[in-house]
N, C-alpha and C positions, 0 to 999 in steps of 0.2 A: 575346764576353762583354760582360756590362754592368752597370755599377753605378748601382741603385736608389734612390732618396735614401727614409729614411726620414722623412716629411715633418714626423712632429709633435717629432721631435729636431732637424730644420731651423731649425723657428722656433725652438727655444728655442736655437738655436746664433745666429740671424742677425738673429731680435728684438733682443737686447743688441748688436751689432756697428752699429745705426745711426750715420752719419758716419765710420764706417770708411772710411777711404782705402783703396779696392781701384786694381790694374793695369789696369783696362780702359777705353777712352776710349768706350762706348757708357754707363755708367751716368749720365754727367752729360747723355745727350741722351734719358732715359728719360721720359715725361710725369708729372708729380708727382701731377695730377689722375686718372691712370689707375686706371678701377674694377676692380680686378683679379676681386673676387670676383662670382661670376656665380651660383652655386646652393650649397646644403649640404640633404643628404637622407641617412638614414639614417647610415651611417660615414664619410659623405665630404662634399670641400667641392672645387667647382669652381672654377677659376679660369683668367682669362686669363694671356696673357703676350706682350711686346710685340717686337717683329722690328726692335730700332734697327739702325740702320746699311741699310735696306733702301733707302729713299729715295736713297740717294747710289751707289746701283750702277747700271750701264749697264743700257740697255732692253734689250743683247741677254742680258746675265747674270739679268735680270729674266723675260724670254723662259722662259731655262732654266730657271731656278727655278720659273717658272708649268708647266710640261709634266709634271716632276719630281715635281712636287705633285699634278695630276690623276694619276698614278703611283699615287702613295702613298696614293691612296684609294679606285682601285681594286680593289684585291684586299680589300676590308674583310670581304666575305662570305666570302671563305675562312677568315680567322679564328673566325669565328662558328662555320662547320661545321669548323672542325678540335678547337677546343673540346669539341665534343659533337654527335651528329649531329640532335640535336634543337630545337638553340638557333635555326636560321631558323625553322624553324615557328612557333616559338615568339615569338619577336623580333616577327615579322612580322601573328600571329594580336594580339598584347597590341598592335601600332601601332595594326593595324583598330580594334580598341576605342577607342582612345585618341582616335582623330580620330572617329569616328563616333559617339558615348556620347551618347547622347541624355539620358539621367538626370541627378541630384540631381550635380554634381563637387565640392559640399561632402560627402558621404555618407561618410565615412570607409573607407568598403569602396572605394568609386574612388579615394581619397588614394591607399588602401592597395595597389591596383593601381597605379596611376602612380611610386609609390618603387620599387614593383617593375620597372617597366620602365625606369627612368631606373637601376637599380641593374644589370640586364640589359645595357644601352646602356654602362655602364661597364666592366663586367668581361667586353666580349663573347662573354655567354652567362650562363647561370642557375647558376652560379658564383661564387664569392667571388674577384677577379682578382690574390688576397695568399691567404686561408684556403684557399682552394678548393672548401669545402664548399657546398657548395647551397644558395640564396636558400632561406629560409621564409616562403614572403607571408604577407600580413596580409590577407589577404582569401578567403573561402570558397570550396569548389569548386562550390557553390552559386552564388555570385552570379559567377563565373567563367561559370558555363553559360550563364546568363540571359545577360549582357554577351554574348557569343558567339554566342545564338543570336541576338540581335538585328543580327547584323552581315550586311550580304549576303555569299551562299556565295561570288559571284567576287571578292569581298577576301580570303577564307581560304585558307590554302595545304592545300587538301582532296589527298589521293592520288585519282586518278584512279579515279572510280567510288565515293568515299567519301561517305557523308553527313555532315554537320555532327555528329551525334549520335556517330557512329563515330569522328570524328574529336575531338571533347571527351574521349571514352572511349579513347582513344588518347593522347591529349598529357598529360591529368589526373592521373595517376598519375607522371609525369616532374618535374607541377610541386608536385606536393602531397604523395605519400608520400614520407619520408626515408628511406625504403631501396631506393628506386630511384634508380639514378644519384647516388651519396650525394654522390662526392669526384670531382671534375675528375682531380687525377691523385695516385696515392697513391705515395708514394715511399720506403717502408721497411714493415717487418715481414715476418711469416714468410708473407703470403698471397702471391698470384698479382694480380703486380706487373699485368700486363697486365686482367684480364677484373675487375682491384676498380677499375681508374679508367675512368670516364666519358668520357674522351677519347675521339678519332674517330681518331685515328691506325691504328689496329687494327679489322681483321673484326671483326664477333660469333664468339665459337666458339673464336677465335683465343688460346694459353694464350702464358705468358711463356717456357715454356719450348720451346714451337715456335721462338716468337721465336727465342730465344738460338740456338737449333742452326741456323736460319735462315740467318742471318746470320756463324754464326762455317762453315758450310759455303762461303757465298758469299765469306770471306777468304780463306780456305784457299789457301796455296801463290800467293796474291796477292802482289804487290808490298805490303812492309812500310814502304820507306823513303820511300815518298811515296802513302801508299796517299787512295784514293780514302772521301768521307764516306760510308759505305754506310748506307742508308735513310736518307738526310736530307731526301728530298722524292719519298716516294712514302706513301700508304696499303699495310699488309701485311693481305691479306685473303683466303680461303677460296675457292675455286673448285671446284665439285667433291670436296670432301676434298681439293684442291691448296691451297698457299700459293701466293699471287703477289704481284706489286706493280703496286699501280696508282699509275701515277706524275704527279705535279702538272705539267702543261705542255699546250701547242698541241696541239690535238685529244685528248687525256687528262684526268685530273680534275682540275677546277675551271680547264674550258679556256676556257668563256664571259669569266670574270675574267679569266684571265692574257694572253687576246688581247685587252683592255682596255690592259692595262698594258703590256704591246709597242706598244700604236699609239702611247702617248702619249711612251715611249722614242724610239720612231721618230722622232716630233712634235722629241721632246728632240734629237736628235742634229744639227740644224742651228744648234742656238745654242749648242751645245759650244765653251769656251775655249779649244782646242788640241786637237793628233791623237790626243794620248793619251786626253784625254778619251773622243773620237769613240771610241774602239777599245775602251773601256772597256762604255760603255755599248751598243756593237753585239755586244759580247761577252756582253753579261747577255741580250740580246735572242734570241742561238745559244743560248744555255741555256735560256730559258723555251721554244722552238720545239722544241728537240731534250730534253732535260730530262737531258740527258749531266754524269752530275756533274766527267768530266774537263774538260767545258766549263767549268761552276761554279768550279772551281781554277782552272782558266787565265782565267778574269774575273777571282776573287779575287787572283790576285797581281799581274795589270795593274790593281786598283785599288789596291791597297797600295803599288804603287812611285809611284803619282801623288801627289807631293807639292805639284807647279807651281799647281795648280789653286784657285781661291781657291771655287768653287761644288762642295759634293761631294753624296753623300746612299747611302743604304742605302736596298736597296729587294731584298725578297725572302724568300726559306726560310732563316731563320739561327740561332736559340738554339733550344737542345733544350731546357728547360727544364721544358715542358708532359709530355714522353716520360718514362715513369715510368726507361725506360733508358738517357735520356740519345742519345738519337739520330736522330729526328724531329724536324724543324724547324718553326716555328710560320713565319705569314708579318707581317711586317715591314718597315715605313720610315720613314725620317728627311730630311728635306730641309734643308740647310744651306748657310749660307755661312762664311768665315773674322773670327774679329776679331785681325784683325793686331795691335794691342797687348797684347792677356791671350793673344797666341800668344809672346811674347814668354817668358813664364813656361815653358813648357810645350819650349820651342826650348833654354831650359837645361838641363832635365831628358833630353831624348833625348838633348843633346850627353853627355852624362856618363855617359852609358847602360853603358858601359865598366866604367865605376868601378864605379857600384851592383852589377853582376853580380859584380865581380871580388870585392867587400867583403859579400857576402851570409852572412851566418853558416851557410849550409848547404853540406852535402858537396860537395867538391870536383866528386866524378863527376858531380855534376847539375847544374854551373853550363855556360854556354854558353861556350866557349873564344872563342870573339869573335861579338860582338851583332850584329846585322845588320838593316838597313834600320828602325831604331824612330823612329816619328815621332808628334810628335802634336803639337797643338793645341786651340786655343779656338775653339769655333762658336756662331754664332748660330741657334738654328733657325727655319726658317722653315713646317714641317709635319710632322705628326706622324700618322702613319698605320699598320693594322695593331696587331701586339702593342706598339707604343709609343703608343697612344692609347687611352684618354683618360691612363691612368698611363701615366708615361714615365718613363724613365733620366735621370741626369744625367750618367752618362761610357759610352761602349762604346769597347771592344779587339776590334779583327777583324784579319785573320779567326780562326774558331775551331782552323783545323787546323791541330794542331803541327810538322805539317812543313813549313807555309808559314812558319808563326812561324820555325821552325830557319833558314830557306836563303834568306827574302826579307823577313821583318820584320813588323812589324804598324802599323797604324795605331790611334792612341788622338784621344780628344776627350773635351773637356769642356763641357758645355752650358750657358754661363754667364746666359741668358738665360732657361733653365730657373731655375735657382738663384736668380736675381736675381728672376722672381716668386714663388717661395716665400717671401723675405725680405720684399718687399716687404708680399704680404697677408699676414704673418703676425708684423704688428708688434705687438707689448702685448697680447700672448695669457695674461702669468701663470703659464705653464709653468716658468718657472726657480725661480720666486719660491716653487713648490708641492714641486717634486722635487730641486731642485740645494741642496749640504750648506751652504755657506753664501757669505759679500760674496764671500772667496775667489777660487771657484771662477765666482762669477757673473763677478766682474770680471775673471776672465782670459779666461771667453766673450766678454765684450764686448771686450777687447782683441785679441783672436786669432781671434775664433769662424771668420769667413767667410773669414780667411785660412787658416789652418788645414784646412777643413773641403773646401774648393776642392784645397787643395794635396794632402790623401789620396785627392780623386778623380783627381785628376792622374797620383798616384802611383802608384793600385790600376790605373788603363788603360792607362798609360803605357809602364809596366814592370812592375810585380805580373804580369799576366797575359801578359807578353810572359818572364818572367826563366825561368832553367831549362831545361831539358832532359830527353825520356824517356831511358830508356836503350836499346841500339838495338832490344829483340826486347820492348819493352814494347805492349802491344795498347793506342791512345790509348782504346778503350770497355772498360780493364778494371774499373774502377771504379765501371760501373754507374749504380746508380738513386744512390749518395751522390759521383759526380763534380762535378756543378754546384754541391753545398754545398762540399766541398772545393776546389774551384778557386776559388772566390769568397772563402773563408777564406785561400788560398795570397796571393790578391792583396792584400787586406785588411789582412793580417799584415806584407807587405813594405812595404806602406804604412804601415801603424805603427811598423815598426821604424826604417825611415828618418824620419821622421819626428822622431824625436829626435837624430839625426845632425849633429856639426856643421859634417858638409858642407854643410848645406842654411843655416847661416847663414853660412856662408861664401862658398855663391854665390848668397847675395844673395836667396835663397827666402822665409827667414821673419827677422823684424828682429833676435829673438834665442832665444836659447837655451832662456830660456823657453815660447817660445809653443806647441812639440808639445802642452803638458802641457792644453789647453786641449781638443786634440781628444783625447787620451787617456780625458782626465773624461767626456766627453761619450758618448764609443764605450763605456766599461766600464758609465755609467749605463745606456744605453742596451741592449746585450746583458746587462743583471743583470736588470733592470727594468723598464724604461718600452716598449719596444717589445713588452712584454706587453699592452697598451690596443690592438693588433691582432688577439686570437683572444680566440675566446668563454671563458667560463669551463669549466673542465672538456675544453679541447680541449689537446692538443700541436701544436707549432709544429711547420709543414709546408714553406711555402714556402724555397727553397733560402737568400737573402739574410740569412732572418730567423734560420734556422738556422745558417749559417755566422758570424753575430753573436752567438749563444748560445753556441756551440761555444768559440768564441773567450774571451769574458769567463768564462764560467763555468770554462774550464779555467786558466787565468792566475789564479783566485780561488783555484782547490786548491790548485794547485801555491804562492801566494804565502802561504797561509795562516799557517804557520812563521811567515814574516816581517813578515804584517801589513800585507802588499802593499796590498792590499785589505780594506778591511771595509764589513761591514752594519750600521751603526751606525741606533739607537733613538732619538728625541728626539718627544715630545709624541705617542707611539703612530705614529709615520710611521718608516719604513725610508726611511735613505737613502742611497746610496754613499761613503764617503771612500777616498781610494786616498793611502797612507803613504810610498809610497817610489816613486817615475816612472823612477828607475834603474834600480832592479831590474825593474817592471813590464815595462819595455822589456825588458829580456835575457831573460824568460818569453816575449816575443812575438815573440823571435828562438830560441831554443830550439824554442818550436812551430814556427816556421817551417820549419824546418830539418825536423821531422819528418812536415809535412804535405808538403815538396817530396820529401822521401825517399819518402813514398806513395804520389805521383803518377809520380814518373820510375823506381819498380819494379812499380807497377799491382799494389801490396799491397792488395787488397779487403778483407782476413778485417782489415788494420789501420785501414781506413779507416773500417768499416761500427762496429766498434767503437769508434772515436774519435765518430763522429756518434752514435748512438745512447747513448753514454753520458752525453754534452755536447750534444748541441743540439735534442735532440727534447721532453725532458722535461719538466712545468714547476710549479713546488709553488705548490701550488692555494692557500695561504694570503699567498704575497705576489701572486700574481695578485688575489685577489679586494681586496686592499688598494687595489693598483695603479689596478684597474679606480674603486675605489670614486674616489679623489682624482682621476683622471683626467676623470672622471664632470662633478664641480661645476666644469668651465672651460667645459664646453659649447661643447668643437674636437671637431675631426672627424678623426681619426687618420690618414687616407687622404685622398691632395688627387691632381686631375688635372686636365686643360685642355680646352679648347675651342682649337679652332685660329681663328687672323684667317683672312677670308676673300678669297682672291686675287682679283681681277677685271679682266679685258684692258680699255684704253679704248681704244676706235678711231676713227679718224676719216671723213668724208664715204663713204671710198672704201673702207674695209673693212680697214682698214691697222692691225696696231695701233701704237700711239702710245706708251702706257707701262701700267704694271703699280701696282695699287694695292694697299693690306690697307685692308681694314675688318674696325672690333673688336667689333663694335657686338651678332655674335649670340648668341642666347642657347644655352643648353643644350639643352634640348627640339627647340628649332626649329634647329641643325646635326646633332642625331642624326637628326630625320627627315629634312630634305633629304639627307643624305645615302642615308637610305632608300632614297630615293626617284630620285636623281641616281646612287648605286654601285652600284646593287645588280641584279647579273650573272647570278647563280647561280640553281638550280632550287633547291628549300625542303630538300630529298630529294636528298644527293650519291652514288650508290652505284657 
């Protein structure tokens, strides 16, 4: 699991926090001069982020770091085709254009094409990579044609025996009618969960309800207590009037990439810190060759018991997310190292891991009788690749399966170096100054913001998604297409509620007693409000994060209504949040706690589906359009993501390498196409 920063409640959390004294001994070796911001295009604004502490590690940690990385960018095409089976085509036919356009590149129809594919390169694929709904260019199918046919045929990703003409009349309808391919992955209502989303997970033909029987046939009388992720990393697809699985590994699909990502594993395995390491990573390397998910478990729990290791990284098939059922894995990596002092923070919290279980406000039956193996820490990352690029996480909790979680623990991180260039480019943006109720509430963001706001990602990886227990005969996929909103609420919630806890001033977390209230304001603005300037007007909120922050505040507002918890207070025609009582708020977000763990650890669906769909789908179109309007005149960009520095071996006379540099220097445009150009593995056509 992973938690997502919502970026434009970031700045206004860590704008006001400047000269905050934070725990980490890499902010003061940060470059002051550092340009963070690289592009902003339609809903988004790009930016760097800077890898302190890389310089002062050994050449052979350097080593690994660099193999690690050619890893994690690897497999980029598979993302693209798991997305939708039409995004390389497509990616690839709008690069042709893009470098060979002979015409006018002021002409407003190429702007309009080029936001398109820098919008494409972001959300890899013609997808919204938060709404999900489908780009609408800004440019005609007309002058689409023109650009196209003027490209030569052996640049176009033509099907074999296709003309250029066949092939416009084929892609054109994918990129221009909205009722083709509408929504990436649609995740509630009464249609057919499977053949309404756009994703490539699934044959054509293939219904939700083949699916389900598919699947609950291949449990059957399986091992419950440790059972195996079934379809986490295959395509389910039609043969014949047969189901099958064509599964993601060495010599199967998307085996060009993933014998990519093995050599460079291999590469990796001689500058591995220790044995466990090496065992680690030769273990993911039997998985991608064999694609045996009991292989998969038995990597995942020799990487979770490596604590020793100060170089770690995720690289592979891991959130179901994109799966309208919650069970297909998107492909994914992260290259890290440790920052030993903000591990420091993080080193308190798993020690206590005890406590927080034993004091959770929820039913007894569903607390872990004793916690096991929870660890976590602070990283600096050093690449981001797959579904963590160009938008990325600020914390993941792995692995996802709860019986690893039960019997060997979980690993959590925090990505402080993520966080810290949010903060940085996103100083005196005017957000607080436009939405937050008044000096108040400002000036407790600027006293607590980034501590506060660190401390609930810490909380929701650390232990939110590690706390609880199913019960023994609960199926972990019964929850469905509303799992990933509720699990992300469950951890959310356990972070808020401790949060106000004064254990956490007492070991030394937060200075006082005060400060939860600071990320309270923020999370209740935030799921009432302002994380509506992420969907169009007239849409319902789709994405799991954003739902499980609706869910969450909106139901704490009924319930505290009575008392006044919570209000929508009026001043000069603007809506704004004041929250009346943080005590009580608190005991509502133990309350729900309590009842969203209870429908997780009894795989109650008929209460789940009803809890999300009452709370976090809906959204009244009059404070939306407000929202949007005030959001409008700051002229930010609601959605921010990264460019990665780029690694480069130096070697000397004899071929040797010497050491490992970053350079920060490229831009947007020009690392999406290299890497076009440098990743890319796969055939346009994965079937």
């Amino acid at each position: 699991m992973r938690n997502i920063m919502l970026s434009l409640m970031t700045a206004m959390a860590m704008t006001a926090c400047t000269g905050q004294k934070v725990e980490t001994h890499d902010r003061a070796s940060l470059q002051d001069d550092f340009n963070y911001v690289v592009d902003q295009f339609a809903d988004l604004q790009i930016l760097r982020y800077q890898v302190p502490g890389f310089e002062s590690l050994s050449l052979k940690q350097k080593q690994l770091l660099y193999h690690l990385s050619e890893a994690a960018q690897m497999g980029r095409d598979i993302l693209f085709d798991q997305n939708c089976r039409y995004n390389l085509p497509i990616r690839r036919t709008l690069e042709a254009v893009y470098i060979g356009y002979k015409g006018d590149r002021t002409d407003p129809q190429f702007i309009a094409l080029e936001t398109y594919l820098k919008r494409v390169w972001f959300a890899n694929g013609i997808h919204h990579h938060y709404a999900e709904d489908k780009f609408v260019p800004g440019f005609t199918p007309e002058f689409f044609r023109t650009c196209v046919s003027g490209v030569e045929a052996s640049a176009l990703p033509l099907r074999e025996g296709q003309t250029v003409e066949q092939f416009v009349a084929e892609i054109s309808p994918v990129i221009f009618d909205p009722g083709v391919m509408a929504k990436r992955t649609v995740q509630s209502g009464d249609v057919d969960l499977i053949r309404a989303s756009a994703n490539n997970y699934y044959g054509e033909g293939v219904t939700q309800e083949e699916v389900e029987d598919f699947y609950a046939r291949m449990k059957a009388g399986k091992d419950t207590i440790s059972p195996i992720s079934y379809g986490l990393n295959s395509r389910l697809v039609k043969e014949n009037g047969k189901l099958v699985e064509k599964v993601w590994k060495v010599g199967g699909l998307y085996s060009p990439a993933i014998e990519k990502i093995v050599s460079e594993l291999q590469k990796a395995v001689a500058f591995a810190e220790n044995d466990a390491q090496k065992a680690i990573i030769g273990k993911l390397i039997d998985y991608y060759q064999t694609g045996d998910l009991k292989t998969f478990d038995a990597y995942s729990i020799l990487w979770v018991e490596d604590t020793a290791s100060d170089v770690d990284f995720v690289n592979g098939f891991i959130e179901t997310y994109g799966d309208p059922l919650g069970m297909k894995a998107s492909w994914e990596s992260t290259v890290n190292f440790i920052n030993k002092e903000a591990t420091k923070r993080t080193k308190v919290i798993s020690d206590n891991a005890q406590w927080f279980e034993d004091h959770s406000p929820v039913d007894k039956r569903f607390k872990k009788e004793k916690v096991k193996g929870v660890s976590a820490k602070v990283i600096t990352v050093s690449m981001l690749g797959g579904d963590c690029y160009p938008a990325t996480p600020i914390g993941i909790n792995l692995p996802n399966a709860d019986w690893i979680r039960r019997d060997h623990g979980s690993k959590s991180v925090t990505i402080e170096n993520i966080t810290e260039a949010y903060d940085r480019a996103s100083q005196g943006n005017g957000f607080n100054e436009e939405f937050v109720w008044s000096d108040k509430e400002r000036e407790g963001l600027k006293k607590y913001g980034f501590i506060t706001d660190n401390l609930h990602t810490d909380l929701h990886e650390c232990l939110g998604h590690g706390s609880g227990r199913l019960l023994p005969d609960t199926d972990p996929d019964a929850l469905k297409a509303y799992s990933s909103t509720l699990e992300e609420a469950r951890a959310d919630l356990f972070g808020l509620y401790y949060l106000g806890d004064a254990k956490l001033v007492e070991l030394g977390l937060v200075p006082d007693a005060e400060a939860y209230k600071a990320e309270y304001y923020k999370y209740i603005m935030n799921g009432l409000m302002t994380q509506l300037v992420r969907i169009e007007q007239g849409k319902n909120v789709e994405e799991a994060h954003m739902r499980n922050r609706q869910l969450i505040a909106k139901w704490v507002y009924e319930k505290g209504k009575a008392d006044n918890v919570i209000e929508l207070k009026q001043r000069d025609g603007k809506t704004y949040v004041v929250v009346g009582d943080y005590a009580k708020l608190r005991e509502l977000f133990g309350t729900l706690l309590a009842e969203v763990q209870r429908i997780k650890s009894e795989g109650d669906f008929a209460a789940g589906k009803k809890l999300v769909e009452e709370y976090a789908v809906k959204v009244d179109p009059a404070l939306h359009a407000e929202v949007l309007e005030r959001y409008a005149k700051l002229n930010l960009a609601p959605y921010k993501g990264f460019v990665n520095p780029v690694m480069k071996e130096v070697k000397n006379d004899k071929g040797e390498v010497t050491d490992i540099v970053l350079d920060y220097t490229e831009g947007y445009a020009d690392q999406m196409l290299r890497y076009s150009k440098e990743y890319s593995f796969l055939p346009s056509y994965n079937e």
